[in-house]
N, C-alpha and C positions, 0 to 999 in steps of 0.2 A: 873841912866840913862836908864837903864830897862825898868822901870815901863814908863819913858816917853818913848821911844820907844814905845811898847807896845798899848798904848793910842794911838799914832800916827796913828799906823798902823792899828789901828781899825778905827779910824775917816777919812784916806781916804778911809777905804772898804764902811762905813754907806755912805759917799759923791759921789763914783759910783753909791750904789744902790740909792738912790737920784736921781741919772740925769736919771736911767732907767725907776724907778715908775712917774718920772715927765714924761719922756717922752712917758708912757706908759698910761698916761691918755691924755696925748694931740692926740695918737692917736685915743683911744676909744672917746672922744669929737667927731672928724670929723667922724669918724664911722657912730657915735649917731646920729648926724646930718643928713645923708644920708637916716639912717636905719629909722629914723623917718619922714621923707618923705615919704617915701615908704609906710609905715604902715599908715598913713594920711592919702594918697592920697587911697590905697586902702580899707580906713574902711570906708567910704562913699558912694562907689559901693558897699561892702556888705551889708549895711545896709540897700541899697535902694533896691539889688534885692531879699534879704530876705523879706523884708515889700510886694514887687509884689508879691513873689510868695504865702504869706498868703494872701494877698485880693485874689487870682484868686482860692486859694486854698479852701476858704469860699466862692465864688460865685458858683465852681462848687460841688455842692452838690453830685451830681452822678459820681465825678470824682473819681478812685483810683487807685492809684502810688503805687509800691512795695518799694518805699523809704519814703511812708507816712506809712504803716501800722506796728503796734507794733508786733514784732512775739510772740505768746503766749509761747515758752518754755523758752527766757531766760537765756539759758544755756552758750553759747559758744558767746566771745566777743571779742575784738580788744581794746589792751590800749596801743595808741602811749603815747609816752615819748619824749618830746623834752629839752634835756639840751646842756650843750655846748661841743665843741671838745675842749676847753683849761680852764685850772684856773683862779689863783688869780683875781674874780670875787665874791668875798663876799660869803653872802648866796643865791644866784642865784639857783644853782643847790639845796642844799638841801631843800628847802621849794618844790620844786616840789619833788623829791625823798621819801619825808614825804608822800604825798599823796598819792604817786605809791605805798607804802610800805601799807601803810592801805585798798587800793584798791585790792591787791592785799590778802591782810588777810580776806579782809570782804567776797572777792570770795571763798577765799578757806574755809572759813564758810557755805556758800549755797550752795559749793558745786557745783562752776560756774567755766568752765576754759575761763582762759584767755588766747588767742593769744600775747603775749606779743613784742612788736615792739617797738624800743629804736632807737632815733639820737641822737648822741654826746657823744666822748667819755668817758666824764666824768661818764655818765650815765650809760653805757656800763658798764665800770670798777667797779662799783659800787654795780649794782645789780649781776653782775658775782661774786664778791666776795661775797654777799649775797648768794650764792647760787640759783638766780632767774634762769626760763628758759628763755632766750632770742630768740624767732622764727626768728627773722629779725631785722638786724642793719643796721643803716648806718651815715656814717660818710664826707657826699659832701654837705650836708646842712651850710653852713659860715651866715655871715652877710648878704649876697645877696642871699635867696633863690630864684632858678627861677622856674617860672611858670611851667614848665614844667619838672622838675623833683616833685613838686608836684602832677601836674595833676597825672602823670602814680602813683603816692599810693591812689589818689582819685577814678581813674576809676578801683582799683583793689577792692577797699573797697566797691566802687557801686556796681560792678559782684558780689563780697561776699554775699553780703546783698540782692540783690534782688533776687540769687540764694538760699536764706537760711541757707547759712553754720556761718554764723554769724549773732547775734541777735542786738547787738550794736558796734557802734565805742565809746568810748571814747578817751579823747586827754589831756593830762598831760603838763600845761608848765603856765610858766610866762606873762600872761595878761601885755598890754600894755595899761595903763588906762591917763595918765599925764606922764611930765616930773617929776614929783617928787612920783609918784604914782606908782607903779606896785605890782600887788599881784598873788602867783600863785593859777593856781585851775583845777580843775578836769570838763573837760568839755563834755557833751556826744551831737556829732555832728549826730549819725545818732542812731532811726528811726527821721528822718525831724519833728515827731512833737514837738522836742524840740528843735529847730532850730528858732528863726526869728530875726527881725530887731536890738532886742536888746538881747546880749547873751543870754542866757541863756531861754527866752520867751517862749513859744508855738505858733506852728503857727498859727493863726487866723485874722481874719480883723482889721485892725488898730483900739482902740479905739477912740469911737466918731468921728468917718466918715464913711458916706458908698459911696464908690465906684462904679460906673457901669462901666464894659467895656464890648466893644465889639468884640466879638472873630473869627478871620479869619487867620486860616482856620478854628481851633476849641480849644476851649480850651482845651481838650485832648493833640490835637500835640504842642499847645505851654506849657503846663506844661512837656510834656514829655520831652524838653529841657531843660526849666527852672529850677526846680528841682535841678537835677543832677549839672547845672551849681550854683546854689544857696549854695547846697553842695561842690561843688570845692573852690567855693570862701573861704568860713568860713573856710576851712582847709587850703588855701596859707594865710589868717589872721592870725590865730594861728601862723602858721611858722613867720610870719613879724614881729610879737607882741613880740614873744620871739627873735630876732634878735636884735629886738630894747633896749627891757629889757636888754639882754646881754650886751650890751655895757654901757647901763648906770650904770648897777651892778660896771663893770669893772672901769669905770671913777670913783667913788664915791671912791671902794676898792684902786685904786693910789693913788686918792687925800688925800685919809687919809695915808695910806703909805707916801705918800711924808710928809707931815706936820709931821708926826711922826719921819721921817727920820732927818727931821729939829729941830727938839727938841732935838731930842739925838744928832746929831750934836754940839747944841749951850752945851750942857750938858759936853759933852767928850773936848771940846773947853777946859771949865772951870777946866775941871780936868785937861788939857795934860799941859794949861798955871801956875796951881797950881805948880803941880811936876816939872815944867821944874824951876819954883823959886824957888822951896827948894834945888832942884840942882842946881844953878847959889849964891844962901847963900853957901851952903857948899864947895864948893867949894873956895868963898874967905874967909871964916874962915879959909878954909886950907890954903891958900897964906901967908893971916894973921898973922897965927900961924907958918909959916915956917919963914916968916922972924922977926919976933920974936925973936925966936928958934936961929937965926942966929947972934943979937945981944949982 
């Protein structure tokens, strides 16, 4: 009677966490759903005002922006890290953390320092226990990042960089490419000319079109907005992309949970209905054998 206890008591703990990991992907679903709106609807404005600000950036030949020019020394750079504030989400975090961790050796090979800037706890915890320096954390980035709590790390990373004290941004996190697709990578958003329409590009005029426009007041003062906002956007993208990825990590990581939870469910079934009839025979062999015994 033990052993079937025993069995019992395990197959209802496996059939709680069961309704949790079910329930816990039918939230990341609606999540997913949301967070992938968002990231759609705003990777179509990035892409379009990235592609503007390289035509206007190859029309004006005599134009120059302190967010277009590469600083010569290279030395001192900015690598956000965006992983997530919570777990069981598969390999979500570690595929970006691989990268921060090489990024992070190849500088201290050249001899480059990194500012190092981390979202999510996970992240946090991670490279602290690594022993990394963390400059700046932060942990109000969810599913819903807003606008403007990115803007204010864009406009500080602008000051940086057109003041000098930093030579690049790069940005660490899970790309949102399909619903079945997401790959992390290592992305460097700022000097602008590796910036455009399509990740990773350089900036330059669309292949195979040439563009005229005409510039009022001048193209100086409309890049000198553009620009910067072309930069804000690709960095509230990023944040979106990994928002999005995170939930779909998270959905996949339950659904396998669940189904897993279901197998060993039907498993321990078969054991608990074994045991429970070796103990329902033994028992009437003892009946059996007492009245027997008795005649």
């Amino acid at each position: 009677m033990a052993k079937a206890r025993t069995v019992l008591k395990r197959l209802k703990a496996v059939k709680n966490i069961r309704k949790i990991t079910r329930t816990m992907e039918l939230i990341a679903t609606a999540r997913f759903k949301k967070a992938m709106d968002r990231a759609t609807a705003a990777s179509a404005y990035t892409k379009k005002i990235a592609e503007l600000a390289a035509d206007l950036s190859g029309s004006a030949a005599d134009f120059s922006h302190p967010l277009l020019e590469t600083h010569e020394s290279q030395q001192t750079g900015v690598l956000l890290v965006l992983t997530s504030n919570r777990g069981l989400c598969g390999g979500y975090n570690s595929g970006v953390l691989k990268l921060v961790q090489q990024r992070l050796r190849d500088a201290a090979e050249r001899g480059q320092t990194v500012i190092l800037e981390v979202s999510g706890k996970r992240g946090i915890n991670f490279l602290r226990f690594q022993k990394a320096k963390i400059d700046q954390t932060y942990t109000q980035f969810e599913d819903k990042p807003a606008f403007a709590q990115v803007n204010a790390l864009a406009t500080r990373f602008i000051e940086l960089y057109a003041q000098q004290q930093i030579d690049w941004v790069d940005v660490a996190y899970v790309r949102f490419l399909s619903a079945s697709r997401q790959t992390p990578v290592l992305e460097s958003l700022l000097p602008l000319t590796k910036l455009a329409g399509v990740p990773g590009g350089p900036v330059a005029p669309a292949a195979g079109r040439e563009v005229r426009y005409e510039f009022l007041p001048s193209v100086g003062e409309i890049l000198e907005e553009l620009l910067p906002a072309a930069f804000r956007a690709r960095l509230f993208k990023c944040f979106l992309d990994a928002a999005v990825s995170e939930q779909i990590f998270r959905m996949v990581a339950m659904k396998g949970a669940t189904e897993n939870a279901g197998e060993m469910i039907s498993n321990l079934s078969r054991v608990y209905n074994r045991a429970r009839q070796a103990q329902i025979t033994s028992e009437l062999s003892e009946i059996i054998g007492g009245a027997e015994a008795l005649k």
